[in-house]
C-alpha positions as CSV (number, residue, x, y, z in Angstrom):
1,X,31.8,-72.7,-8.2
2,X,30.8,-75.3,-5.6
3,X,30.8,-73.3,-2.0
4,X,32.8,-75.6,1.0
5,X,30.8,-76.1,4.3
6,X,31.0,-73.6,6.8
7,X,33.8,-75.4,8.4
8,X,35.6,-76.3,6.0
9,X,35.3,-72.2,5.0
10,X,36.3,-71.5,8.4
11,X,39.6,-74.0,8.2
12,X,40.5,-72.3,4.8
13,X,40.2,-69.0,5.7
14,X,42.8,-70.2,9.3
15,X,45.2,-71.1,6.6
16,X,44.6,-68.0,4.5
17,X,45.8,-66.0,7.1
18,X,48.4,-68.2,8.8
19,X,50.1,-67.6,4.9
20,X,49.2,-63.7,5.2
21,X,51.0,-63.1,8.2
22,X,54.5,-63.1,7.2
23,X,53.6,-60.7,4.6
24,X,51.9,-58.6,7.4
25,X,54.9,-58.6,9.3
26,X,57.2,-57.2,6.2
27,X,56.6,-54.0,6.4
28,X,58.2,-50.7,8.1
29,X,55.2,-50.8,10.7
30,X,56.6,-53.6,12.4
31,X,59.7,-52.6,13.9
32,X,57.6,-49.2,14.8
33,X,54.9,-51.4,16.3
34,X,57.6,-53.4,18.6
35,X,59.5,-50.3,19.9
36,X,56.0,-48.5,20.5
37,X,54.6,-51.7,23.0
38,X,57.4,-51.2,25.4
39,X,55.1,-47.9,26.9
40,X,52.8,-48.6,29.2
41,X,49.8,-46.7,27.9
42,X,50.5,-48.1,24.1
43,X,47.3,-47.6,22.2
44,X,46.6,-48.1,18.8
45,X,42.5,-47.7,18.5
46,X,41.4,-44.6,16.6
47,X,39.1,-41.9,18.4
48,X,36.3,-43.4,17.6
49,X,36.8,-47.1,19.1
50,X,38.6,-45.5,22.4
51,X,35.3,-43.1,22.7
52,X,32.9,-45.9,22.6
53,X,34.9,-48.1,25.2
54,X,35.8,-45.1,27.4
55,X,32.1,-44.6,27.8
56,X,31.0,-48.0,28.4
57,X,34.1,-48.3,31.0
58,X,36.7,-50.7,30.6
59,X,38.7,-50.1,33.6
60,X,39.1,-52.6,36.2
61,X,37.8,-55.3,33.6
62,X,38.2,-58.6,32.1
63,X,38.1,-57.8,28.6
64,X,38.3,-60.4,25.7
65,X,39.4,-59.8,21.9
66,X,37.6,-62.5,19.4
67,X,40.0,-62.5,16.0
68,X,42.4,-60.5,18.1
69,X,45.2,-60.8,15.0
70,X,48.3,-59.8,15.9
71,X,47.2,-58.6,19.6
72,X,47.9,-54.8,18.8
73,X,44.7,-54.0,20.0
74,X,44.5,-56.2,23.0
75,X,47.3,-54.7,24.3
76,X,45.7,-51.4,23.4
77,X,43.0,-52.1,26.0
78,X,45.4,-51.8,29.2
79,X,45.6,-48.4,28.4
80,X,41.8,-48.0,29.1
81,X,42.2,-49.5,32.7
82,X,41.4,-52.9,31.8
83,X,42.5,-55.3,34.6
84,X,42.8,-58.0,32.3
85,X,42.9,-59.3,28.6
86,X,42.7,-62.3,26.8
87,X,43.2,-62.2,22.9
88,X,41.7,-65.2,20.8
89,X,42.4,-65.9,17.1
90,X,42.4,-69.2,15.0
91,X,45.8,-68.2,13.4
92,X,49.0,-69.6,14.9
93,X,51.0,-67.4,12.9
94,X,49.2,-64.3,13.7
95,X,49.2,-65.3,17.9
96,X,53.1,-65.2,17.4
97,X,53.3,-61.9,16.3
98,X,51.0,-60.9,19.5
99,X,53.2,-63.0,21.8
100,X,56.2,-61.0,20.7
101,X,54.5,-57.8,21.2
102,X,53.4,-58.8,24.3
103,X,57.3,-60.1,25.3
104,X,57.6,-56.3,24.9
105,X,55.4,-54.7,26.8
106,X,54.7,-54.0,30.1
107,X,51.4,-55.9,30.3
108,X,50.9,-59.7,30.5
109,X,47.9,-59.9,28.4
110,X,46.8,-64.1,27.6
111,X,46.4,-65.3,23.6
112,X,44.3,-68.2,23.0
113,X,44.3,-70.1,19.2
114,X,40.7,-71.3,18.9
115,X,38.3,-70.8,16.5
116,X,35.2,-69.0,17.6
117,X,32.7,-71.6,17.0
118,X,34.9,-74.4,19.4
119,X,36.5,-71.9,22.4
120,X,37.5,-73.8,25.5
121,X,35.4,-74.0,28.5
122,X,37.3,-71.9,30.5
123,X,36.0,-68.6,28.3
124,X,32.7,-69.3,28.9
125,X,31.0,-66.6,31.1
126,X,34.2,-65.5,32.0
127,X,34.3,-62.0,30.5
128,X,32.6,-57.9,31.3
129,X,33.5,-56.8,27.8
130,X,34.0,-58.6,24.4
131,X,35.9,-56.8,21.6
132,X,35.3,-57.0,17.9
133,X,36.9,-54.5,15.6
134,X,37.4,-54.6,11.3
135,X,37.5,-57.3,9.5
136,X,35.7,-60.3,12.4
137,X,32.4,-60.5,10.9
138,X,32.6,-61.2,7.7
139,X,34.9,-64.3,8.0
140,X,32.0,-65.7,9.6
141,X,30.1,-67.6,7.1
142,X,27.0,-67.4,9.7
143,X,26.5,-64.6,11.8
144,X,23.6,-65.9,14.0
145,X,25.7,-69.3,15.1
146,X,28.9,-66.4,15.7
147,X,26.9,-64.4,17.9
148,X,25.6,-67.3,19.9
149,X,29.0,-68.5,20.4
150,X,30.4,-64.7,21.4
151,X,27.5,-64.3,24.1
152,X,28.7,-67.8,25.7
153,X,32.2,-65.6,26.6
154,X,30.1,-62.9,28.7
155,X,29.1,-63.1,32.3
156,X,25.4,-62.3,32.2
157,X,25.0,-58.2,32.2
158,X,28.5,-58.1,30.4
159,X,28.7,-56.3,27.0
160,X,29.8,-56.7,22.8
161,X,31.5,-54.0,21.8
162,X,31.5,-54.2,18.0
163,X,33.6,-51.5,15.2
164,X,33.0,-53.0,12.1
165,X,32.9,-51.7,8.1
166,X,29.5,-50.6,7.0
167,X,28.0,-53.7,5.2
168,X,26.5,-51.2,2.4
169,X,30.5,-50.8,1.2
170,X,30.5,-54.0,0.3
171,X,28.1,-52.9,-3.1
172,X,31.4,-50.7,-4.1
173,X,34.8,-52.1,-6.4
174,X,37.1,-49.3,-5.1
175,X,39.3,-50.5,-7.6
176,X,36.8,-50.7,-10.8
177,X,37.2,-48.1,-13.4
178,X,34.0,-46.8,-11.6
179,X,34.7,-47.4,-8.0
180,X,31.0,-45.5,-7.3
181,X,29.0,-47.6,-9.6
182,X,27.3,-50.4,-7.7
183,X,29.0,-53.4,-8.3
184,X,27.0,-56.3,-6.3
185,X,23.4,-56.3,-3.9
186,X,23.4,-55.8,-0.9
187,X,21.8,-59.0,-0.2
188,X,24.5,-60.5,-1.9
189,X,24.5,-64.4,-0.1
190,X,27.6,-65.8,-1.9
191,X,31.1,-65.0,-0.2
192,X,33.9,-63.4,-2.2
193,X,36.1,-65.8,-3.1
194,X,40.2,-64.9,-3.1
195,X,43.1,-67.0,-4.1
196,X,46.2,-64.7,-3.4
197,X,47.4,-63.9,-0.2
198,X,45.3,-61.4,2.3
199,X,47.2,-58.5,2.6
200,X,45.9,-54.4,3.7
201,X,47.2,-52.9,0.6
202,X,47.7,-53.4,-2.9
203,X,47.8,-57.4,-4.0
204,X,50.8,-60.0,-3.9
205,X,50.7,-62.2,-7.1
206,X,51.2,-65.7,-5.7
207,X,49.0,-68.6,-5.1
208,X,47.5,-68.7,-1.5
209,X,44.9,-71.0,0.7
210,X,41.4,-69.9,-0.6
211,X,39.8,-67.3,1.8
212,X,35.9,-66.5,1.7
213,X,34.5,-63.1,2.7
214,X,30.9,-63.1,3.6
215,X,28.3,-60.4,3.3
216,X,26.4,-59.7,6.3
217,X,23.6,-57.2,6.2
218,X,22.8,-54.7,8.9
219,X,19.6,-56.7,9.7
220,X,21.3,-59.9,9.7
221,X,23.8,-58.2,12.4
222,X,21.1,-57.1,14.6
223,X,18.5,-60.1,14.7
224,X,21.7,-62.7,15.0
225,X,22.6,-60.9,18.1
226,X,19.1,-60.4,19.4
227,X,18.6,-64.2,19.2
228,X,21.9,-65.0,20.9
229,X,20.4,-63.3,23.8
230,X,22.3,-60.2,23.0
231,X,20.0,-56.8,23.4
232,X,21.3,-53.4,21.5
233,X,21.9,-50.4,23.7
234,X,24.6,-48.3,21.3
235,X,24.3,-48.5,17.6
236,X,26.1,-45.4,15.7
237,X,26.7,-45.2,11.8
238,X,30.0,-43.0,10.6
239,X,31.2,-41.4,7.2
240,X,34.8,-42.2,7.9
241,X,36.7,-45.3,6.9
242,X,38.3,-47.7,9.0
243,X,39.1,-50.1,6.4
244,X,42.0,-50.4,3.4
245,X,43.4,-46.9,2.3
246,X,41.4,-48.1,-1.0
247,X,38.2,-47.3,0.7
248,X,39.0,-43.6,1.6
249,X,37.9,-42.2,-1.4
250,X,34.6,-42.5,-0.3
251,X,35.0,-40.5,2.7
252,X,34.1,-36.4,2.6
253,X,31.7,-36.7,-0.8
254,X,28.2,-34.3,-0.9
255,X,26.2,-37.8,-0.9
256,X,28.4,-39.7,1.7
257,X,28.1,-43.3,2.8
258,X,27.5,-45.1,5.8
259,X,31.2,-46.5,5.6
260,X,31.8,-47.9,9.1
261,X,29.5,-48.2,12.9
262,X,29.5,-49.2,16.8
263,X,27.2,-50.7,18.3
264,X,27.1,-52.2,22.2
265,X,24.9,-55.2,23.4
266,X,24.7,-56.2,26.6
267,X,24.3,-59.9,27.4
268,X,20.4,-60.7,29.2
């Protein structure tokens, strides 16, 4: 199978999920989700995301989301003190759903469609903290020319606060007859390759806009962020998931796995 440019990867993976998101927004959570924005200290990060912010300090802050989806989060971080927050995703579809939380709740938090690699001006240097949580990185077909584009958001001495899967899941089919057998390398350089709508849970049998997931190893994380001028201060490895229910199984074993981390980098 011939592999697009990264562009044109980048432009099918916007229409990917501008399909996925009505599909996202069919579900029980959602009505839940809009009655629970209305308080004013709404939060939807896990312990372990609010831990890592809460100790770098958020309050008083601009803060911005990169692949902010359907804002949740974002409007998460006002209950961290942030003064404000900007969310910033490529997918229309998904930026409604966030503007119709946000119509909910207390906060005034600002959405931006852009994709990463071509953000407006007015981000640039504009931002103490950058957020990227599950599922950013590996839509990214090259992590170096991502972070150089994420460290252009920061003022200088601003920080990257990154909660991302563990890139060693990716060897693992949690849905193979042997979900613990290794199933690709590490170093795997070709993107998975999907044709049905992106959805959390289970699979929806239709035809969709191609989407390509790309395998980033942990060095490739670290010297992509070092060359954008980014420098490590917090890097912290977990044996919990914070990925698709599919994945828990791998949680709690005798030989456990590095399933998810944090790290912090702080702009030079």
């Amino acid at each position: 199978m011939e592999m697009p440019s990264n562009a044109n990867a980048v432009a099918s993976n916007r229409d990917a999920w501008n399909d996925s998101a009505r599909h996202h927004k069919n579900n029980p959570e959602w009505p839940a989700l809009l009655e629970s924005v209305t308080l004013a200290d709404f939060s939807c990060l896990d312990a372990t995301l609010h831990g890592v912010l809460e100790q770098l300090g958020v309050e008083g802050k601009a803060v911005v989301q990169l692949g902010c989806n359907n804002g949740r989060e974002s409007l998460s971080l006002f209950a961290l003190g942030a003064r404000s927050v900007v969310g910033v995703d490529q997918s229309a579809a998904f930026l409604d759903q966030a503007r119709e939380l946000a119509s909910r709740s207390p906060h005034a938090p600002e959405f931006i469609e852009a994709d990463i690699h071509h953000l407006p001006d007015e981000l640039h240097e504009r931002f103490d903290v950058a957020l990227i949580t599950i599922g950013v990185l590996n839509w990214m077909p090259d992590i170096g020319e991502f972070f150089h584009h994420v460290a252009r958001t920061l003022k200088p001495g601003g920080a990257l606060v990154v909660y991302e899967t563990h890139p060693f899941l990716e060897m693992f089919d949690p849905e193979a007859d042997d979900p613990y057998h290794l199933a690709t390398s590490y170093f795997r350089r070709e993107p998975f390759v999907q044709d049905q709508p992106i959805v959390y849970e289970g699979k929806i049998e239709q035809p969709a806009a191609t989407s390509y997931w790309f395998v980033h190893t942990l060095s490739d994380i670290f010297t992509g962020a070092m060359a954008a001028g980014l420098q490590i201060s917090h890097f912290k490895e977990y044996p919990h998931s914070n990925r698709e229910e599919l994945y828990d199984r791998y949680q709690q074993r005798a030989a456990q796995l590095p399933l998810c981390f944090t790290w912090v980098a702080v702009k030079r």
